[in-house]
C-alpha positions as CSV (number, residue, x, y, z in Angstrom):
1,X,-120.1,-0.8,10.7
2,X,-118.8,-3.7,8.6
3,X,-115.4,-4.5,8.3
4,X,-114.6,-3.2,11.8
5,X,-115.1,-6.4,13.6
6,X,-111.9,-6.8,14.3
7,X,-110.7,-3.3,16.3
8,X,-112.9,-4.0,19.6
9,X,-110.4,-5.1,21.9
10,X,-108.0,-3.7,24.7
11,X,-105.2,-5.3,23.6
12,X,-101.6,-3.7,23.8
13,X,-101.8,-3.8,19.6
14,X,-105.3,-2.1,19.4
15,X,-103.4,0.6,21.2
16,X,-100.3,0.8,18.9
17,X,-100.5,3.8,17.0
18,X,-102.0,3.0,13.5
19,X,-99.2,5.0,11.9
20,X,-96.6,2.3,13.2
21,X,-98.9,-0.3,12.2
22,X,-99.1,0.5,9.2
23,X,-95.4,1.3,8.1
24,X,-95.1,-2.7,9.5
25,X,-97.8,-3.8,7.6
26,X,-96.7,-3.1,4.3
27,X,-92.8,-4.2,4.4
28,X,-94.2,-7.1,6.2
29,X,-96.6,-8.1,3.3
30,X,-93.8,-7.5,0.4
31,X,-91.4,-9.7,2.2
32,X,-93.3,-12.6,2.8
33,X,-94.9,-12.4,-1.1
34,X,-91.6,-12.3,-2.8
35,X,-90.3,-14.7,-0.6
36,X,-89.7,-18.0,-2.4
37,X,-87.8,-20.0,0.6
38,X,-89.9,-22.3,2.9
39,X,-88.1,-21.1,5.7
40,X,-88.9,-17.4,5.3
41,X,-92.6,-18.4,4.9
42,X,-93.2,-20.2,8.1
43,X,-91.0,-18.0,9.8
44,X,-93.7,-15.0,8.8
45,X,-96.7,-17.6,9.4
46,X,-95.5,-18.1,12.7
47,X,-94.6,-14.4,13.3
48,X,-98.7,-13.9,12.1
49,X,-99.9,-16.2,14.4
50,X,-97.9,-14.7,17.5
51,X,-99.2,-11.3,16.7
52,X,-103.1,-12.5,16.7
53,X,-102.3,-13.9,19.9
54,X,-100.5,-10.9,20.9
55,X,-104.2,-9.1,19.8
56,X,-106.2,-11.6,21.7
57,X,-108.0,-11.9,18.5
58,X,-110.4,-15.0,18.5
59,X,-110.1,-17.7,16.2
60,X,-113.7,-18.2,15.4
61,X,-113.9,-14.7,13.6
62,X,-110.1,-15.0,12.4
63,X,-111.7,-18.2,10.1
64,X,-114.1,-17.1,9.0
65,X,-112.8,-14.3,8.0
66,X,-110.4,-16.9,5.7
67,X,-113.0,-18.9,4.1
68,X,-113.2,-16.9,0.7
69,X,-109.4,-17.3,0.7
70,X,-109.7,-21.1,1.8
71,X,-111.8,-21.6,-1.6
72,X,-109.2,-20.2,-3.7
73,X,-106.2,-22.5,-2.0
74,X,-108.9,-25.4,-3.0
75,X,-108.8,-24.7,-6.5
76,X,-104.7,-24.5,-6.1
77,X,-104.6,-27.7,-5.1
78,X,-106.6,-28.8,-8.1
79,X,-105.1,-27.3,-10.8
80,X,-101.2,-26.2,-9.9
81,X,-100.1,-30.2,-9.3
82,X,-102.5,-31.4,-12.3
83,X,-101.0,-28.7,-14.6
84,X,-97.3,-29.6,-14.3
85,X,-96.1,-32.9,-15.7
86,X,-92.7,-33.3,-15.1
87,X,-91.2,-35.0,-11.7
88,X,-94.7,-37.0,-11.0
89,X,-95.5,-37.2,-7.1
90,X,-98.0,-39.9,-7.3
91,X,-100.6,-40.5,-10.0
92,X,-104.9,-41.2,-9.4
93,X,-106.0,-43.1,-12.4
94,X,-105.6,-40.9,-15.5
95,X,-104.6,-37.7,-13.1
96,X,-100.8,-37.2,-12.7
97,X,-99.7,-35.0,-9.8
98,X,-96.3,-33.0,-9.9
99,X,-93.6,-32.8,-7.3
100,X,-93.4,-28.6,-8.2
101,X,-96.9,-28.5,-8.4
102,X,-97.6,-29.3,-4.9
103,X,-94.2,-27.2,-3.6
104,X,-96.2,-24.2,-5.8
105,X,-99.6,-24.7,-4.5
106,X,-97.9,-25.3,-0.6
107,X,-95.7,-22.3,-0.9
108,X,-98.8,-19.9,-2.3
109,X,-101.0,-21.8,0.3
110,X,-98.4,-20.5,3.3
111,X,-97.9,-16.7,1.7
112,X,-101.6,-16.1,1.2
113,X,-102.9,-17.0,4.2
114,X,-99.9,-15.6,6.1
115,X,-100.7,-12.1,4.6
116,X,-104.1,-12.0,5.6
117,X,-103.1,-13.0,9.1
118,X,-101.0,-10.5,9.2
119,X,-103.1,-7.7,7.7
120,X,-106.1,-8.8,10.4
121,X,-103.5,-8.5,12.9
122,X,-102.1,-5.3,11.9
123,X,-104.8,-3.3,10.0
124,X,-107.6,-5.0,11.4
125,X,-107.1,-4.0,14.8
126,X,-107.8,-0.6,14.2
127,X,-111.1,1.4,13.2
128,X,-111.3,2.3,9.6
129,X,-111.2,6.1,10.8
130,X,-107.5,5.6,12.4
131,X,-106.4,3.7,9.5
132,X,-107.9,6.5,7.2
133,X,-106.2,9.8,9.9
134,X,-102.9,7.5,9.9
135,X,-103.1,7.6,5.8
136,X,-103.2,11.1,6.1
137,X,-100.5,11.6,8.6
138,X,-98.0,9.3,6.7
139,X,-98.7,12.1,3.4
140,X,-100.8,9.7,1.3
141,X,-102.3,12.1,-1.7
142,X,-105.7,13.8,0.3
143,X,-108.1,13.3,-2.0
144,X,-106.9,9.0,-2.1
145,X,-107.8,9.7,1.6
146,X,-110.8,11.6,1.5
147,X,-111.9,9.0,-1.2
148,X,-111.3,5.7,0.6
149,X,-113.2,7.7,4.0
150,X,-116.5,8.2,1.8
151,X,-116.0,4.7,0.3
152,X,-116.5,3.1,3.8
153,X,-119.0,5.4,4.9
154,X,-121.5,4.8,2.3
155,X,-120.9,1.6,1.4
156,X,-122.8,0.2,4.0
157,X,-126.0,3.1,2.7
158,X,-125.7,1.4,-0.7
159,X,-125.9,-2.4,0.5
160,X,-129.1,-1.3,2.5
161,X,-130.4,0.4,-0.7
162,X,-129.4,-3.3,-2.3
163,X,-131.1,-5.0,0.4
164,X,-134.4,-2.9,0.1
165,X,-134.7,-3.3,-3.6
166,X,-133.9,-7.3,-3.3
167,X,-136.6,-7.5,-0.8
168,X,-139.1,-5.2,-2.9
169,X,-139.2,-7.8,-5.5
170,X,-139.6,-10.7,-3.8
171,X,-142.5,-9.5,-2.2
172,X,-143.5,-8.7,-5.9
173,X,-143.3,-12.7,-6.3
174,X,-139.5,-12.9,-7.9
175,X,-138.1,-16.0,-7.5
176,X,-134.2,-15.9,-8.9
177,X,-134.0,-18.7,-12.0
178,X,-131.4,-19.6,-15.0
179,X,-133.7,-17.6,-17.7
180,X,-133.7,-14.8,-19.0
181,X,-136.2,-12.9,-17.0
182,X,-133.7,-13.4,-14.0
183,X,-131.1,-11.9,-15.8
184,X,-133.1,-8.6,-16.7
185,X,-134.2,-8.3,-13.5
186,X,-130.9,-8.9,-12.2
187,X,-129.6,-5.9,-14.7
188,X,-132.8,-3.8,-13.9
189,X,-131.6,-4.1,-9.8
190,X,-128.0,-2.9,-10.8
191,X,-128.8,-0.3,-13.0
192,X,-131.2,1.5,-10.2
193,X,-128.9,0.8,-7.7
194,X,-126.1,3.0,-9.6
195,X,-128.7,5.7,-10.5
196,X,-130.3,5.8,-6.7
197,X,-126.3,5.9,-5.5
198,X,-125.0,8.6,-7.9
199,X,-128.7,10.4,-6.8
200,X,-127.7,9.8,-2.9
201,X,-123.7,10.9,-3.7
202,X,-125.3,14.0,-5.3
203,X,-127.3,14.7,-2.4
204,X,-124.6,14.0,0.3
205,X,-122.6,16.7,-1.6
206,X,-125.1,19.5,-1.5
207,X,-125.7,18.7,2.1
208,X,-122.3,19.1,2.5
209,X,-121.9,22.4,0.9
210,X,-124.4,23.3,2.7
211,X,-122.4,22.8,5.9
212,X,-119.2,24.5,4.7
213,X,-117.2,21.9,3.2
214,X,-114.8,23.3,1.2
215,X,-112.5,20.5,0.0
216,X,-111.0,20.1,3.8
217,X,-111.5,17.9,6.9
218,X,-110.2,19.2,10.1
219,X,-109.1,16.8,12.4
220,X,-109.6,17.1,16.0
221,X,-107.0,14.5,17.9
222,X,-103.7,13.6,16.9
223,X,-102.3,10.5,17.4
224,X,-98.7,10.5,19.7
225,X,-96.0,7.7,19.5
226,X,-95.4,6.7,23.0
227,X,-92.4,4.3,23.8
228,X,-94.5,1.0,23.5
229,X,-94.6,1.5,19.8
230,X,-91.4,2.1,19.2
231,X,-90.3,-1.1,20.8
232,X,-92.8,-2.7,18.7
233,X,-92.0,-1.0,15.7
234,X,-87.8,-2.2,16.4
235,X,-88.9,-5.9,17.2
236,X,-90.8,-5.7,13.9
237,X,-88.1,-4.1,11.9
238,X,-85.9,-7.0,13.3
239,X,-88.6,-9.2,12.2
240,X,-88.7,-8.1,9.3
241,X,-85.1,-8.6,9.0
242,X,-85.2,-12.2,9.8
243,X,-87.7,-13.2,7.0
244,X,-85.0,-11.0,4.0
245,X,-81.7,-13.0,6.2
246,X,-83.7,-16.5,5.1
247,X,-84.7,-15.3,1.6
248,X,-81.8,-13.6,0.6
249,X,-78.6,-14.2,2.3
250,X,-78.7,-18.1,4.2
């Protein structure tokens, strides 16, 4: 399944119990993005890179996993100093780059990627299933839960149905251009991809009234916090405190 590719592993963090990781995750994630201090965001980037190593995750995957991201920094870079005049850094012909605008786009730079280090690290590391039972263990609404389950499960039956179609019609001799044929044929291949998924959804439902469902998923195994996780979860909490100490009170 997609999006998984990072909870293979043996690591003592695949084994942390998703509940803890999760309650980490997310205090984590609002501390370093309303962090405005240099100091708290390397302190969290570093903290992010000790915990993929603490995972054993590769780096390979780990980039690109952050190339989408890496496009988005690119265009920070191009527009944040350009779009600030005041306090010029240095200037390239008729292009004047701001002091701030370079601090912004550094600062936004460090917080993004640090965030999705730490949510590979964290989230990542576990299957979308024990992400999904943890959701429901920590009292997340059951029907959010239920929802974001059948999202992952079928999301990979609708991008083979994509997949089908697109093939279909290039065997018919389609060949994607910038007219408007393209773009009909493009908005025929969404349309019948919505139509053939709500036909599938209905399909899955029936099947699973057939089998009993009545609004209700019974789990099986439990998950049990042993006393690994809660040192991890007190070394994170202290973490945690580190990167509010810098931001708020140094």
């Amino acid at each position: 399944m997609i999006l998984e590719r990072f909870s293979e592993g043996s690591s003592p963090l695949h084994r942390t119990d998703p509940r803890v990781k999760i309650c980490i995750a997310l205090p984590l994630v609002f501390s370093v993005a309303l962090s405005n201090r240099f100091e708290a965001v390397v302190l969290g980037l570093g903290g992010a890179i000790c915990l993929l190593i603490y995972a054993r995750i590769a780096l390979k995957p780990v980039m690109q996993s952050l190339r989408v991201l890496l496009v988005f920094i690119l265009l920070l870079w191009i527009f944040l100093p350009l779009g600030m005049q005041e306090d010029e850094l240095f200037r390239v012909g008729a292009f004047s780059f701001s002091r701030e605008g370079v601090q912004r786009a550094l600062l936004i730079s460090l917080k993004s990627t640090t965030i999705v280090l730490f949510i590979i690290s964290l989230i990542s590391t576990s299957t979308v299933f024990s992400v999904v039972h943890a959701l429901h263990h920590l009292r997340v609404p059951r029907k959010l839960v239920y929802l974001a389950f059948l999202s992952y499960r079928y999301i990979q039956v609708i991008h083979d149905e994509y997949l089908r179609m697109k093939n279909a019609m290039r065997m018919r001799g389609f060949r994607p251009r910038t007219n408007a044929h393209t773009y009909k044929s493009y908005a025929y291949l969404t349309g019948m991809l919505l139509v053939r998924s709500y036909d599938r959804a209905q399909r899955i439902y029936e099947a699973m009234l057939l089998r009993g469902f009545h609004g209700e998923y019974y789990l099986l195994r439990h998950f049990s916090i042993g006393k690994q996780d809660i040192l991890f979860a007190l070394f994170m909490s202290f973490f945690i405190f580190g990167i509010v100490w810098l931001e708020w009170i140094l």
